[in-house]
C-alpha positions in Angstrom: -24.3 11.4 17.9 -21.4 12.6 16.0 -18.0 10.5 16.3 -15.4 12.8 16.7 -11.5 12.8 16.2 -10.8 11.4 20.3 -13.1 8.3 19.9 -10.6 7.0 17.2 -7.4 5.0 18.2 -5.2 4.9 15.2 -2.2 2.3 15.0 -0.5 5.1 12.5 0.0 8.3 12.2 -1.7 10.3 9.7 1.4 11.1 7.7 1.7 6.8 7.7 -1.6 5.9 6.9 -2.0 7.3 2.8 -1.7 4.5 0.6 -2.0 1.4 3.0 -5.4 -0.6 3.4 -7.0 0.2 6.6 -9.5 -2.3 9.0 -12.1 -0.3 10.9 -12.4 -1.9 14.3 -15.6 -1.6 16.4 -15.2 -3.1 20.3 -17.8 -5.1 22.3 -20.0 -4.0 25.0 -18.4 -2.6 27.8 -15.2 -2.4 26.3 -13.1 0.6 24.8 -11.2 1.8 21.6 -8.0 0.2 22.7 -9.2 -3.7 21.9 -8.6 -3.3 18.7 -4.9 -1.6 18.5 -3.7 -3.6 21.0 -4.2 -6.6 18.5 -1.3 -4.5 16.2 1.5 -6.4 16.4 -0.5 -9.4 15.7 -1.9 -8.8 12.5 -0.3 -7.8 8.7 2.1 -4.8 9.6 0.8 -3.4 6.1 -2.8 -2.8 7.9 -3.5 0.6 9.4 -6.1 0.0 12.2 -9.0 2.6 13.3 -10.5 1.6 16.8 -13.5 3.2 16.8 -15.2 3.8 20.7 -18.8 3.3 21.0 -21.0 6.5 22.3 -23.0 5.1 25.4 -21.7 4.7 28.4 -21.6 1.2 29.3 -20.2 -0.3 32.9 -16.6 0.6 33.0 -16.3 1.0 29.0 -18.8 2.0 26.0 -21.0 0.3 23.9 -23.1 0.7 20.6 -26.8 0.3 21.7 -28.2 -0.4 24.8 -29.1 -3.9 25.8 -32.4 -4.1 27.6 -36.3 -2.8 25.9 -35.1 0.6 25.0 -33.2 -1.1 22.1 -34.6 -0.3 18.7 -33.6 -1.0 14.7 -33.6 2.8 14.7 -30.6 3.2 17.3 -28.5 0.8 15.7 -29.5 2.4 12.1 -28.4 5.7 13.8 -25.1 4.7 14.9 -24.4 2.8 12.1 -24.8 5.6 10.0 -22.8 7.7 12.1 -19.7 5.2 11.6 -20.4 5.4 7.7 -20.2 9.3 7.7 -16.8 9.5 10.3 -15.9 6.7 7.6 -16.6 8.9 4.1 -14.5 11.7 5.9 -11.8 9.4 6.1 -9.2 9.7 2.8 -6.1 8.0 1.9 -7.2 4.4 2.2 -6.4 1.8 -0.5 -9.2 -0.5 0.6 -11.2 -0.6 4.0 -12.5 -3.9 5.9 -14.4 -4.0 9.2 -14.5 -5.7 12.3 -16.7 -5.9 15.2 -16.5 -8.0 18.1 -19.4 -9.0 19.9 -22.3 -6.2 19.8 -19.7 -4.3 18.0 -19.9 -6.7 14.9 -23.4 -6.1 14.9 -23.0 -2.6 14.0 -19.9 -3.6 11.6 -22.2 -5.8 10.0 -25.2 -3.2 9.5 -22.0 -0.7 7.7 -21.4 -3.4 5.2 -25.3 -3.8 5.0 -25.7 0.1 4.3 -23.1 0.5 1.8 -21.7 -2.8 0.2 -19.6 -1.8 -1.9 -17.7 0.4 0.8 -16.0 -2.5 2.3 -13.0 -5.1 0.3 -14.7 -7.8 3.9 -15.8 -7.9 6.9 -14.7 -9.6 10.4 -17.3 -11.2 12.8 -15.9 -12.4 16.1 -18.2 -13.9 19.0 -20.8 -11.7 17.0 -24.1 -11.6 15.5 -26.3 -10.0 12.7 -29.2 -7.9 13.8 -32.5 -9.9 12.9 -34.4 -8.5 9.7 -34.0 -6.9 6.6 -32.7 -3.5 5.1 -32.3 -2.5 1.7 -28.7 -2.9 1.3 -28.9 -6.8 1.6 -29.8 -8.3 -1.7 -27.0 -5.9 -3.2 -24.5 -7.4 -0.4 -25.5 -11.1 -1.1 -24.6 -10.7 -5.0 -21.6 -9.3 -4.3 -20.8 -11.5 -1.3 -17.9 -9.8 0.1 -15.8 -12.1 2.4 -16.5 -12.6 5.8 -14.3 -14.3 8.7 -16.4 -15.5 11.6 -14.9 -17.1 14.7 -16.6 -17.9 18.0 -16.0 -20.3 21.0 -18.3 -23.4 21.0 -18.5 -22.3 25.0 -19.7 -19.2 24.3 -23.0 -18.9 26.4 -23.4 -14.8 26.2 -24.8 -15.2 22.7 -27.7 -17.5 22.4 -27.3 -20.3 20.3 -30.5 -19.1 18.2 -29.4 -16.0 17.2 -25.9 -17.8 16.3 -27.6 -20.0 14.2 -29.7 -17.5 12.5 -26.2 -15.2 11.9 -24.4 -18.7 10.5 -27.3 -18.7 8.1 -27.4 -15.0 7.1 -23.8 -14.9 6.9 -23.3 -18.0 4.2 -26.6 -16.5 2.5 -24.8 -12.9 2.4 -21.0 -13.5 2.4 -18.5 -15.5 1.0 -17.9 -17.1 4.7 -14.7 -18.2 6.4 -16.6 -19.4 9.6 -14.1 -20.6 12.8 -15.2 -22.2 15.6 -13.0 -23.2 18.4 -13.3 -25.4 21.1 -13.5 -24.9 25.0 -13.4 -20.8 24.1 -15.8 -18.8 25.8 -17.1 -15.1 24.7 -13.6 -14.0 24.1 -10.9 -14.2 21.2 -7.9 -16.5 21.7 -5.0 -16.9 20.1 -5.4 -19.4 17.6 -8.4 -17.5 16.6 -6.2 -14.7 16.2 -3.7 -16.4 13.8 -6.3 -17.5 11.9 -7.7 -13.8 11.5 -3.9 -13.1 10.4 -4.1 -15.5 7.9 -7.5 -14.1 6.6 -6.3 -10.5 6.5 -3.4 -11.1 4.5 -5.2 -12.9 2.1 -7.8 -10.2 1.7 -4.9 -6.9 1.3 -2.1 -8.6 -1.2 
């Protein structure tokens, strides 16, 4: 798998992008590229944003890695990898954060987890980390780059141990900025979003 130029939704031109901080922006599971640049006009107008769409064919969208016993540590190290090389193409970037939502920050996660010094933070939203260790992590958790987490407490898609075991990892790994927000289910709501807002302008000026 190679991602090429059409799986990238850009919220600038390329003539618009050199010499602004960009946020790479991996979707969930059945989703597509556009999740993340229709979230434009609510986040720091200084941010360039690069929606990245998964390779597999899942239901009506795309995802990352499969879901049932096929999944291995080697698919998701394989397309993690592949965002890290699209990624070192890339040029004209004053900084670069990531963001996945759902299985997507799983993979955004494993980036920052390859190469820690790539990314000025990450985002995790209704996400998780992928159990186990690579050799990237004791270099991430000196650094502790930092990390906004938001999730809905009525959020039943993830389970509540591998939440737990990502709240750890995170705070062990990160400088955290965990959210959690009441009544939301595996989605992002508004508040949520502000909040995210908030963080990101904090993290570029």
């Amino acid at each position: 798998m190679k991602i090429a130029s059409d799986q990238v939704l850009w919220s600038a031109p390329p003539a618009d992008r050199e010499g602004r901080p960009w946020l790479v922006m991996l979707h969930g599971h059945g989703m597509n590229e556009r999740m993340g640049v229709d979230l434009h006009d609510r986040l720091p107008a200084e941010l360039v944003l690069a929606s990245v769409r998964g390779p597999l064919r899942a239901r009506a969208g795309y995802g990352w890695f499969p879901l049932d016993a096929t999944l291995s540590m080697d698919q998701i190290d394989t397309v993690a990898h592949e965002v890290m090389s699209w990624l070192l193409g890339q040029q004209g970037f004053t900084s670069v954060g990531i963001l996945g939502f759902s299985q997507g920050s799983s993979i955004a996660l494993h980036c920052m987890r390859l190469a820690p010094d790539r990314f000025a933070y990450g985002v995790v939203l209704s996400g998780f980390v992928v159990p186990g260790q690579i050799p990237g992590d004791a270099l991430l958790a000196a650094r502790k780059p930092p990390v906004f987490s938001g999730r809905g407490d009525s959020d039943g898609l993830v389970p509540q141990l591998l939440v737990t075991m990502t709240d750890v990892w995170l705070s062990q790994h990160t400088t955290l900025t965990k959210k959690t927000y009441r009544g939301l289910g595996h989605m992002v709501s508004d508040q949520e979003i502000t909040d995210l807002a908030d963080f990101l302008t904090r993290q570029i000026t």
